[in-house]
DSSP file (Angstrom, degrees, kcal/mol; ACC not computed):
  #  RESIDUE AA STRUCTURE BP1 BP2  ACC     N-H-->O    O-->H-N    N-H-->O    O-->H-N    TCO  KAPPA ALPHA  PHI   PSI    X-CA   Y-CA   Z-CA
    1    1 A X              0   0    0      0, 0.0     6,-0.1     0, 0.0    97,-0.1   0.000 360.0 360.0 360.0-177.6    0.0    0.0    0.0
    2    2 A X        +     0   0    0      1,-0.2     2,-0.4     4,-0.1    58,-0.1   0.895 360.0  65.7 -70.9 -43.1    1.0    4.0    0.0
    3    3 A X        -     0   0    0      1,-0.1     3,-0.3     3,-0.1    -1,-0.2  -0.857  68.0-168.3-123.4 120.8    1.0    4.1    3.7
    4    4 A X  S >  S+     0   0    0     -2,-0.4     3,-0.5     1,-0.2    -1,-0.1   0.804  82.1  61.0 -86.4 -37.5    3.9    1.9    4.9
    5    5 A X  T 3  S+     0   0    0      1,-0.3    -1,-0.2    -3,-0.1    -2,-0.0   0.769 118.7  20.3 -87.6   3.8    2.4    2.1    8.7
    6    6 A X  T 3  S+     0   0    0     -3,-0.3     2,-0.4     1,-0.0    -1,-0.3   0.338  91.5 100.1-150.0  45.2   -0.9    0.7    8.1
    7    7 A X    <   +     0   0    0     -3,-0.5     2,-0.5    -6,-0.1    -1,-0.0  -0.967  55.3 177.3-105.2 120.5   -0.8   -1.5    4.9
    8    8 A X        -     0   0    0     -2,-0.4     2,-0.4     2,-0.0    -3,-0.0  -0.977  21.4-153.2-112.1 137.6   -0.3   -5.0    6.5
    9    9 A X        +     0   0    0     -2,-0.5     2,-0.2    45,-0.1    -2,-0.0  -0.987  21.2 172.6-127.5 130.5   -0.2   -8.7    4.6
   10   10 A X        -     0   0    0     -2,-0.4    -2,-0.0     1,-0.1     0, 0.0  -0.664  38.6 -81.4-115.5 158.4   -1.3  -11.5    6.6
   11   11 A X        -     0   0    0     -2,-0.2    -1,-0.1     1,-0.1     3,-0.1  -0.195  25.4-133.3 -60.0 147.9   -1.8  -15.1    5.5
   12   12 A X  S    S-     0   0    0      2,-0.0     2,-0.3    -3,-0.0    -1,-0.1   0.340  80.0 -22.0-113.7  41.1   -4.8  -16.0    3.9
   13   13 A X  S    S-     0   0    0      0, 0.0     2,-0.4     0, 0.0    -2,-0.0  -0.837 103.6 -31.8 179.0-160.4   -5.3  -19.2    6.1
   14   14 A X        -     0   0    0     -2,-0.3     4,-0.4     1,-0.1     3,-0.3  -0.445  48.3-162.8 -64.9  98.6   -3.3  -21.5    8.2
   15   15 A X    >   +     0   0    0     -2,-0.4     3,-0.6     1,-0.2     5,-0.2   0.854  68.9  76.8 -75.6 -31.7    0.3  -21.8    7.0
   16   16 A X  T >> S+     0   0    0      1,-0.2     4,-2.9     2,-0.2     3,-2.5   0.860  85.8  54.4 -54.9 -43.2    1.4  -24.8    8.7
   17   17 A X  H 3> S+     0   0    0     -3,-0.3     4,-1.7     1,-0.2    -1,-0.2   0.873 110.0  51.6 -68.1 -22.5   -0.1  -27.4    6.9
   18   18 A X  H <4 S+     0   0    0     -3,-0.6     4,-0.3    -4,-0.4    -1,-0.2   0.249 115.3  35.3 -70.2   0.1    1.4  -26.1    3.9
   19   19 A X  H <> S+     0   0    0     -3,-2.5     4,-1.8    -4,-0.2     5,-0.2   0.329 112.7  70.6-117.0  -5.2    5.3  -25.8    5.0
   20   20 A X  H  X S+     0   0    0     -4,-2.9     4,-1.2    -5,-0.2    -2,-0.2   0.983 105.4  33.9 -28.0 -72.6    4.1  -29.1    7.0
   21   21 A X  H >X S+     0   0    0     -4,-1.7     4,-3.1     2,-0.3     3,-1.1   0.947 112.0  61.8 -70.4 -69.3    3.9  -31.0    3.5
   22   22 A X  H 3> S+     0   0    0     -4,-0.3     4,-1.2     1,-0.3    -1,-0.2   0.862 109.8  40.6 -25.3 -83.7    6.8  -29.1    2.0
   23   23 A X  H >X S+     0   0    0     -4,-1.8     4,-2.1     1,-0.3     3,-0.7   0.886 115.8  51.0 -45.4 -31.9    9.2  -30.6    4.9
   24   24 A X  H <X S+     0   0    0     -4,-1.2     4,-2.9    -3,-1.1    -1,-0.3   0.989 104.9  53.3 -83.8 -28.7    7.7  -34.1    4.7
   25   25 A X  H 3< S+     0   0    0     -4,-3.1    -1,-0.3     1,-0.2     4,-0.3   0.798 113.6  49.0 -69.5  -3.6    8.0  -34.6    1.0
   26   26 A X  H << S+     0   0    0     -4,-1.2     3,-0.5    -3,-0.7    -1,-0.2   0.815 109.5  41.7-111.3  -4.1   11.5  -33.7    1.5
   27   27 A X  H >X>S+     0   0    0     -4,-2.1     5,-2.3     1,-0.2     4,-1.4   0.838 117.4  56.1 -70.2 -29.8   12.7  -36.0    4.5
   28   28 A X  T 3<5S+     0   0    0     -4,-2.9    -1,-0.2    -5,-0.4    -2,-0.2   0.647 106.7  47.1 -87.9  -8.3   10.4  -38.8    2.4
   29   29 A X  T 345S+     0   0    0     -3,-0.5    -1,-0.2    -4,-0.3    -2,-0.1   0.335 103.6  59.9-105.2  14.8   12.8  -37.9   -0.7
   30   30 A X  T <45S-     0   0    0     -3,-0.8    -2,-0.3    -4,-0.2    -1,-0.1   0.774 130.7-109.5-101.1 -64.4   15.5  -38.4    2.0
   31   31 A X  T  <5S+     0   0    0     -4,-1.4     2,-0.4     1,-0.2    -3,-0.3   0.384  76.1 149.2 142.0  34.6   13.8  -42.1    2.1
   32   32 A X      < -     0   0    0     -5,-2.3     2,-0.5    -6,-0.1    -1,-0.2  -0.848  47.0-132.7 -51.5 101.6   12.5  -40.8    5.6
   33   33 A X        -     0   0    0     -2,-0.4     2,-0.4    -5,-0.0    -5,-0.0  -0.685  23.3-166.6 -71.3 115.7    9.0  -42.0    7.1
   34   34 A X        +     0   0    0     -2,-0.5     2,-0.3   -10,-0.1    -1,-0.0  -0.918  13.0 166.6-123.9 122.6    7.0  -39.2    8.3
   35   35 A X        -     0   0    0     -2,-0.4     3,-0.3     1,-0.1    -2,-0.0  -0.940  45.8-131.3-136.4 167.9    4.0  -39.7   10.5
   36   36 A X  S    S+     0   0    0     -2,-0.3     2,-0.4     1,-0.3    -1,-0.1   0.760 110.6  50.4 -77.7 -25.7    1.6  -37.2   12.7
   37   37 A X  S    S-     0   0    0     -3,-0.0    -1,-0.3     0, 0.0    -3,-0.0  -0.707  78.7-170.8 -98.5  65.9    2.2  -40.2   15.6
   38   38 A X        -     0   0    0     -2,-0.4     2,-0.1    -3,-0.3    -4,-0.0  -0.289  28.1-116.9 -74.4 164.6    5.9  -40.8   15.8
   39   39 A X    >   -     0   0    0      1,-0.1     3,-2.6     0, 0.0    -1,-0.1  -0.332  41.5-106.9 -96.0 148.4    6.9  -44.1   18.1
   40   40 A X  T 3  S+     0   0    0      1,-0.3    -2,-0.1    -2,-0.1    -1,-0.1   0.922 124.3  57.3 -51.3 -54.3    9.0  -42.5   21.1
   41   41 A X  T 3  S+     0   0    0      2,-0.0    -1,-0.3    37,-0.0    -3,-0.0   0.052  87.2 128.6 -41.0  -1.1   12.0  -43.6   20.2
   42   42 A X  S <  S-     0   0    0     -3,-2.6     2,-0.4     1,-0.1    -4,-0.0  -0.020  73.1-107.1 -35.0 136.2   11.2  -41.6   16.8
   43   43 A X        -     0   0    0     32,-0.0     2,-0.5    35,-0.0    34,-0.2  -0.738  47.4-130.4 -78.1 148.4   13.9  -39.0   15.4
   44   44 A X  E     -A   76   0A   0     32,-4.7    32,-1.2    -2,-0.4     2,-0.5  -0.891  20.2-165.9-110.9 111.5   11.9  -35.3   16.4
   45   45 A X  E     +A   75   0A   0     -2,-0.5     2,-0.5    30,-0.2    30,-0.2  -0.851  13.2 170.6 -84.5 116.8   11.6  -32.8   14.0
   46   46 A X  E     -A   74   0A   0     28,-1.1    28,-2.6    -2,-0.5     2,-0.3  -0.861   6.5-178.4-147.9 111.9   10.6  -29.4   15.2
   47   47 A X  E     -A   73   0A   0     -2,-0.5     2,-0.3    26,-0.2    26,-0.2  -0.694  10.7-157.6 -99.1 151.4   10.8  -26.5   12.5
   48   48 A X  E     -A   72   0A   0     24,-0.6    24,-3.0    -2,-0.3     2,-0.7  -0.931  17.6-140.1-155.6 123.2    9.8  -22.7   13.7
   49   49 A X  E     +A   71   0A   0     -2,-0.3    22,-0.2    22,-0.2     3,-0.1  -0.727  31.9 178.8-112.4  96.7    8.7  -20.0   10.9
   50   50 A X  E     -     0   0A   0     20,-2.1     2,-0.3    -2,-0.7    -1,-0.2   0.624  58.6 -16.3 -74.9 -11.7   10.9  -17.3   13.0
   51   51 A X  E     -A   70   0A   0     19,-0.9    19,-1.1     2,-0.1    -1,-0.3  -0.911  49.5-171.9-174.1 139.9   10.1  -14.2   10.4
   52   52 A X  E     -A   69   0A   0     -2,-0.3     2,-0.2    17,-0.2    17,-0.2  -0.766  25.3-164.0-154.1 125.2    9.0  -14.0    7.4
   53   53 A X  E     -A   68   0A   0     15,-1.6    15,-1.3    -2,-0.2     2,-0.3  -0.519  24.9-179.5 -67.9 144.4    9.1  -10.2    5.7
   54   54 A X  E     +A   67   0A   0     -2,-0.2    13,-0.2    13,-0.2     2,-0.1  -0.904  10.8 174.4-167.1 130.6    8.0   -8.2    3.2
   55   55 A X  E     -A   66   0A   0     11,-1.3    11,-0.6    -2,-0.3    12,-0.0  -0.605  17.4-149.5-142.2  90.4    9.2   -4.4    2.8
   56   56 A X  E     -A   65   0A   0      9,-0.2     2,-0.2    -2,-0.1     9,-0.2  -0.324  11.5-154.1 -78.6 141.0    8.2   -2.1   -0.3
   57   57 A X        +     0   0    0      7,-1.2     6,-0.9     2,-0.0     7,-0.4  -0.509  49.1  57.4 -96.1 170.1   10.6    0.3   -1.0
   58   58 A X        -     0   0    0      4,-0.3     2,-0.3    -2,-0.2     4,-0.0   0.317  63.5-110.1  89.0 152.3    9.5    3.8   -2.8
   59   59 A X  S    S+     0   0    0      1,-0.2     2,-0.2     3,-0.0    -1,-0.1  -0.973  91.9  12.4-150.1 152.8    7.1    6.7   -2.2
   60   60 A X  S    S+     0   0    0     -2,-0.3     2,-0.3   -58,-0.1    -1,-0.2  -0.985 142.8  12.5 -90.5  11.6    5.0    7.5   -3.3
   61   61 A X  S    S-     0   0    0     -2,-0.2     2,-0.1    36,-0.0   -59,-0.1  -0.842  92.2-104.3-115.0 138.1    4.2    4.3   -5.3
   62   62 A X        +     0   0    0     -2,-0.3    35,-0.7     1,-0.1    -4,-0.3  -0.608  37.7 177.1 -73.5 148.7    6.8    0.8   -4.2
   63   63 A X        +     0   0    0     -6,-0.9    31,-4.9     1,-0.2     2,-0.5   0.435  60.7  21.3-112.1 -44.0    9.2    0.5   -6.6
   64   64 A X  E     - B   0  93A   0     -7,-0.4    -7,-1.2    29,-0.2     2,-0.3  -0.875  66.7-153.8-142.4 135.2   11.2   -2.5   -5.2
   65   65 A X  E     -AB  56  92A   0     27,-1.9    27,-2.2    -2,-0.5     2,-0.3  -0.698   4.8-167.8 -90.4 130.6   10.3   -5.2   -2.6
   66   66 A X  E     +A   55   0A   0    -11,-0.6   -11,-1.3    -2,-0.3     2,-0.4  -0.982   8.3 175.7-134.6 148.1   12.2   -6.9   -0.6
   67   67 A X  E     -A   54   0A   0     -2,-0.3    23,-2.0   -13,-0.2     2,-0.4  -0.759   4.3-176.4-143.8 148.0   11.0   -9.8    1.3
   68   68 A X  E     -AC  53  89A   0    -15,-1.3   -15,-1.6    -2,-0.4    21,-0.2  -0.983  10.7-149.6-142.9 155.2   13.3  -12.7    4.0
   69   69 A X  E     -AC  52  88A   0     19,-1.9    19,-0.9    -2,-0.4     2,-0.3  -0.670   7.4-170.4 -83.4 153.7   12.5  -15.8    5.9
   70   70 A X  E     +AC  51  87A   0    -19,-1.1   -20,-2.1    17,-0.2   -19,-0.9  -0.882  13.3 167.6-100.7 115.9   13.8  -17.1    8.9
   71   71 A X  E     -AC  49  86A   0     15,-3.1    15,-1.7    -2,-0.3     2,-0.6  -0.986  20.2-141.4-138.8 147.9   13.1  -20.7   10.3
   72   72 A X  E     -AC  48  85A   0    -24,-3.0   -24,-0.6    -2,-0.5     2,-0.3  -0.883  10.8-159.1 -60.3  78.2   14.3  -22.5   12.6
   73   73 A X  E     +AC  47  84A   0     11,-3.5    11,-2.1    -2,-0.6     2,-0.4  -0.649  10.7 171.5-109.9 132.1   15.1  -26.4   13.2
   74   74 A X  E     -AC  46  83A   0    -28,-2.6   -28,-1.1    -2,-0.3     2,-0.2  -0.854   9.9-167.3-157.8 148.5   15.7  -28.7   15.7
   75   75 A X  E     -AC  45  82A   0      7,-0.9     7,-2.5    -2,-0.4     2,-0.5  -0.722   8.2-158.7-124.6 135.1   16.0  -32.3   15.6
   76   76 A X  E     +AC  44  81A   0    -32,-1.2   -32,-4.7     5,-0.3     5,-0.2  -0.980  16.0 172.6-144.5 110.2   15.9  -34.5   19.0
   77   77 A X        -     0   0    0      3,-1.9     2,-1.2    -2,-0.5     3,-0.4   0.051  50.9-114.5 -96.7  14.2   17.4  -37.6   18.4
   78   78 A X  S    S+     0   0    0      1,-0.2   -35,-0.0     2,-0.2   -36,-0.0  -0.741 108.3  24.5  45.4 -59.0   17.1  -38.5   22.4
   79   79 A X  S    S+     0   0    0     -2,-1.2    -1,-0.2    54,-0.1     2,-0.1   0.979 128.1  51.0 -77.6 -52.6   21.2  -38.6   23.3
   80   80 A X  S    S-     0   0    0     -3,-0.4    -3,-1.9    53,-0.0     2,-0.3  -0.349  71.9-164.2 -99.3 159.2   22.1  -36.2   20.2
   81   81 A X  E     -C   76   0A   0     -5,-0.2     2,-0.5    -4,-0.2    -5,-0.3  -0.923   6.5-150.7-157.5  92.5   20.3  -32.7   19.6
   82   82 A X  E     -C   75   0A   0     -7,-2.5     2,-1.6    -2,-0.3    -7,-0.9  -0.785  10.3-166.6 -82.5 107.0   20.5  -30.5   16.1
   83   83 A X  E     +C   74   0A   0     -2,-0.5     2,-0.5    -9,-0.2    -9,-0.2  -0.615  10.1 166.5 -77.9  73.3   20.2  -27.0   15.8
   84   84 A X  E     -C   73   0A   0    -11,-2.1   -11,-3.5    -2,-1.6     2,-0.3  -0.815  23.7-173.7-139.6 165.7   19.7  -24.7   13.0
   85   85 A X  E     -C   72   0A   0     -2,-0.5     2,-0.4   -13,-0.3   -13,-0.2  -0.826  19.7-177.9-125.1 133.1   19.0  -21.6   12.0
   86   86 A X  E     -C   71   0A   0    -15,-1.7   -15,-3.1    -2,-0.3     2,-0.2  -0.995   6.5-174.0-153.4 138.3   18.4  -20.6    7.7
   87   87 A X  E     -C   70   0A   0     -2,-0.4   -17,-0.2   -17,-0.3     2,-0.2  -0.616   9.5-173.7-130.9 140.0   17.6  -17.5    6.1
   88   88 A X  E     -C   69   0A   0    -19,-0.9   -19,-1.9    -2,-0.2     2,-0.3  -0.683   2.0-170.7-157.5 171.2   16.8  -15.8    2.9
   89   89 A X  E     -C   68   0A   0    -21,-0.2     2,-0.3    -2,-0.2   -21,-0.2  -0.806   2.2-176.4-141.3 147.5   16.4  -12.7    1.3
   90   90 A X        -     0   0    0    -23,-2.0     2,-0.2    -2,-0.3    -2,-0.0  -0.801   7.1-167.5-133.5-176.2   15.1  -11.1   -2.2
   91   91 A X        -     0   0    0     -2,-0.3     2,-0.4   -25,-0.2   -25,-0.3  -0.778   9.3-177.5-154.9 130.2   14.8   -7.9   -3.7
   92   92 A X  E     -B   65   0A   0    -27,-2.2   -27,-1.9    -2,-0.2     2,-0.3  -0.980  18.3-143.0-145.2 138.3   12.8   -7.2   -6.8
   93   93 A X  E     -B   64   0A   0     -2,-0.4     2,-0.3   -29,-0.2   -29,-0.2  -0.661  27.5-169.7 -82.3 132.9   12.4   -4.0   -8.7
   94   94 A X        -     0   0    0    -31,-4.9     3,-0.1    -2,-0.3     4,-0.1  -0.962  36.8-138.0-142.8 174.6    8.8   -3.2  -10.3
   95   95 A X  S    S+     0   0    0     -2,-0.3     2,-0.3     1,-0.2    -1,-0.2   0.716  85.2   8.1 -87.0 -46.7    7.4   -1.2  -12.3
   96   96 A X  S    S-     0   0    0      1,-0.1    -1,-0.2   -33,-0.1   -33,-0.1  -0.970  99.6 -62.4-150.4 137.7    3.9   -0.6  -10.1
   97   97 A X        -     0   0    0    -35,-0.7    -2,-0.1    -2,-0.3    -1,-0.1   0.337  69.1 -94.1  -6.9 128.5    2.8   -1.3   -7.1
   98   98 A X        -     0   0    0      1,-0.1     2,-0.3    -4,-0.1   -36,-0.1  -0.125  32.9-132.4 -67.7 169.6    2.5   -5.4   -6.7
   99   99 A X     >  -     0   0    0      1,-0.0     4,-3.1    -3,-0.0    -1,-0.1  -0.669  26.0-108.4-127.3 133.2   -0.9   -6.7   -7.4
  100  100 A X  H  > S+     0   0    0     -2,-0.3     4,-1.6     1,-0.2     5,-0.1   0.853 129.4  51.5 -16.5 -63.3   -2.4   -9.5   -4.2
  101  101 A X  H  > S+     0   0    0      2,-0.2     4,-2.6     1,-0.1    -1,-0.2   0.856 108.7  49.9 -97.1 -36.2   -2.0  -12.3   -6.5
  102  102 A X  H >> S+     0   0    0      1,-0.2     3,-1.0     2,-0.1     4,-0.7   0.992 113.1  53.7 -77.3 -35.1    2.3  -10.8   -7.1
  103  103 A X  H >X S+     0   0    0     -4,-3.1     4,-2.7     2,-0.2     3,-2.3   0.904 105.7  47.2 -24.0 -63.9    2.6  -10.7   -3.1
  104  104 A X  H 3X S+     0   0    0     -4,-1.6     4,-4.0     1,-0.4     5,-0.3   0.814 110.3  54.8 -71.9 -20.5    1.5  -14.1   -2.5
  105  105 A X  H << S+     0   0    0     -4,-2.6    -1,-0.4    -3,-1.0    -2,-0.2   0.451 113.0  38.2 -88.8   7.5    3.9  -15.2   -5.2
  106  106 A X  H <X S+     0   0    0     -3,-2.3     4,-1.3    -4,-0.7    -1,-0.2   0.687 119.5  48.1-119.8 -32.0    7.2  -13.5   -3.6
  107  107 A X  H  X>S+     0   0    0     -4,-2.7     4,-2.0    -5,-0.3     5,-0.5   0.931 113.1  48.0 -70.9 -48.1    6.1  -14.4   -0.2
  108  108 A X  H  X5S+     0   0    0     -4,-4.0     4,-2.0    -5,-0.3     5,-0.2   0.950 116.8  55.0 -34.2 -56.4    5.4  -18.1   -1.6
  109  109 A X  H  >5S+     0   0    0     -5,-0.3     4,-1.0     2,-0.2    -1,-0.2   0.859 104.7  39.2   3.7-105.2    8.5  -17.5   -2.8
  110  110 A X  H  X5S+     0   0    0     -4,-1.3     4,-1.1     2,-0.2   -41,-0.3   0.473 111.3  55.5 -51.3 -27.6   10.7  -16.7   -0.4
  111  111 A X  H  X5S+     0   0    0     -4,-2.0     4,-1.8     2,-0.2    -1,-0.2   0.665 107.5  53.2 -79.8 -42.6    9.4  -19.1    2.3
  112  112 A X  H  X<S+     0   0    0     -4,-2.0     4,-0.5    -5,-0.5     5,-0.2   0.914 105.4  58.7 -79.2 -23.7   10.0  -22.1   -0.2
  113  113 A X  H >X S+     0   0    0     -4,-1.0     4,-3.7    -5,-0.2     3,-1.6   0.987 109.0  42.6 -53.8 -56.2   13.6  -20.8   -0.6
  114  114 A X  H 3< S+     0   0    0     -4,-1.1     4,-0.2     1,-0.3    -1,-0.2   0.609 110.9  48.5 -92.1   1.7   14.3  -21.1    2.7
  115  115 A X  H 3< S+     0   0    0     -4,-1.8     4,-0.4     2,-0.1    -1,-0.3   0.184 113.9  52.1 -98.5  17.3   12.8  -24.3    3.4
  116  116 A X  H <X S+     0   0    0     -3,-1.6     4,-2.0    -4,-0.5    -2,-0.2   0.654 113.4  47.0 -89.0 -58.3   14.8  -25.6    0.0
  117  117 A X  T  < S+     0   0    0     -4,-3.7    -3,-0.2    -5,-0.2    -2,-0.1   0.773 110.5  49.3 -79.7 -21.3   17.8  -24.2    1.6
  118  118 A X  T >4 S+     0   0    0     -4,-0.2     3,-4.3    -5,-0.2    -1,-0.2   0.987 112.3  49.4 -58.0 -65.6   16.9  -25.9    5.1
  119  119 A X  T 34 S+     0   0    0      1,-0.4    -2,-0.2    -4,-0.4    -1,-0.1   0.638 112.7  48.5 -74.8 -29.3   16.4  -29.4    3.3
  120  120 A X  T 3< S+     0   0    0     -4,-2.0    -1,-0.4     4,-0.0     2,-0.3   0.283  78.0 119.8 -97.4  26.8   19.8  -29.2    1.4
  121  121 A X    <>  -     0   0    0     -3,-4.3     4,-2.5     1,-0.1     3,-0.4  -0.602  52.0-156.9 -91.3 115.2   21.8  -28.3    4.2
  122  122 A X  H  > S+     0   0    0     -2,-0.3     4,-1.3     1,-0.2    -1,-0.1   0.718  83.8  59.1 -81.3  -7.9   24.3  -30.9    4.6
  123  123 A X  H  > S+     0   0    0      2,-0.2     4,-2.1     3,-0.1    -1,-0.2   0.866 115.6  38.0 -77.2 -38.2   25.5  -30.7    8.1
  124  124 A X  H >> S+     0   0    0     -3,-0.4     4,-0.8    -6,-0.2     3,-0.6   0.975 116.9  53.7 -99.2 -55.5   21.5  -31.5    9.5
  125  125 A X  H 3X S+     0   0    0     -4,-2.5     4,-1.9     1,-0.2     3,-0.2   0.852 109.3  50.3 -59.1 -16.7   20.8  -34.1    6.3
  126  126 A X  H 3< S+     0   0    0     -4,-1.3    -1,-0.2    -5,-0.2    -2,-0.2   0.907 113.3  45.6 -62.9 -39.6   24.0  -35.8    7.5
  127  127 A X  H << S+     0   0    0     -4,-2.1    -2,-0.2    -3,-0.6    -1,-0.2   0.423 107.0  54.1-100.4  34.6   22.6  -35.9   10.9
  128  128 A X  H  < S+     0   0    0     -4,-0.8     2,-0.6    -3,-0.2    -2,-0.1   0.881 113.5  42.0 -85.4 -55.4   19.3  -37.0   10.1
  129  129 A X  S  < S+     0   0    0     -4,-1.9     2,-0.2    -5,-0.2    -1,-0.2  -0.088  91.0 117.8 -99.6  47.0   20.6  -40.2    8.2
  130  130 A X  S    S-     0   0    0     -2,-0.6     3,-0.1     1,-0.2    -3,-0.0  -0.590  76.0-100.2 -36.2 135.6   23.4  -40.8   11.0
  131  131 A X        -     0   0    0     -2,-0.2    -1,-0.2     1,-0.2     2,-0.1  -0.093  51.3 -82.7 -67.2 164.0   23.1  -44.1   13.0
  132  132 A X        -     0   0    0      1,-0.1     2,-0.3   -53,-0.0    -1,-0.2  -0.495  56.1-111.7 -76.8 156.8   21.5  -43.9   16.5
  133  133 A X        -     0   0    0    -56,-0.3     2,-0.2    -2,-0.1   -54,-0.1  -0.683  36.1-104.0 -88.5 155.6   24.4  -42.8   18.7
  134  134 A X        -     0   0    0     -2,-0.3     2,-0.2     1,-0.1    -1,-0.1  -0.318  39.4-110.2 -57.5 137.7   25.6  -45.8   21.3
  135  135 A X        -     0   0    0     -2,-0.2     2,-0.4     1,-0.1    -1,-0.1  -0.651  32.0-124.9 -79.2 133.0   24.4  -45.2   25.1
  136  136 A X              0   0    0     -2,-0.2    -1,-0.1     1,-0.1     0, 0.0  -0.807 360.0 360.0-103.1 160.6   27.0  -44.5   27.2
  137  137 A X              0   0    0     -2,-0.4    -1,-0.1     0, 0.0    -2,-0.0   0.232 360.0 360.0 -81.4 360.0   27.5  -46.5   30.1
């Protein structure tokens, strides 16, 4: 909108199930089994959508948007514990203010970038498909 301090965009419904599904098709293309009831002894996935941005630049009409994610992961293997934190950022020049429909696509966007960049991160897919660690005594 014109007026930066009260033009807001909110989802328009429930976002989890939909970065839900994202994450499981890619731990299942991991050869991972993902269910809503894991067994205790289950590895624990627990992702957290820490930001997600959107800032038009220009006055009085935006001229360039720039939009980040942040989320959050951590994986509870019972002895062993993973931690990480994954980011990204855009920028895009237009011509006239974005349109509803080019929002959803930049936030859609951006949010699948940084759950792409989560899912090909090689230090947490190494320790997903790591052996259970040995109990010490």
């Amino acid at each position: 909108g014109i007026y930066a301090t009260t033009s807001l965009i909110t989802p328009a419904g429930d976002i989890t199930a939909p970065v839900r599904a994202a994450i499981a098709s890619g731990l299942v293309s991991y050869g991972f089994a993902v269910t809503p009831d894991p067994q205790p002894d289950a590895i624990k996935m627990k992702v957290q959508i820490e930001d997600i941005g959107y800032q038009g630049e220009g006055s009085p009409t935006v001229r360039k948007v720039k939009t980040r994610a942040v989320i959050k992961v951590t994986v509870d293997k019972g002895a062993q514990e993973y931690t990480g934190r994954y980011q990204a950022k855009s920028a895009k020049e237009v011509l006239t203010a974005p349109s509803e429909e080019d929002n959803d696509k930049m936030i859609n966007d951006i949010v699948s970038k940084v759950l792409q960049r989560m899912m090909t991160d090689k230090e947490l897919v190494d320790f997903l498909q790591s052996g259970p660690t040995p109990q010490s005594q």
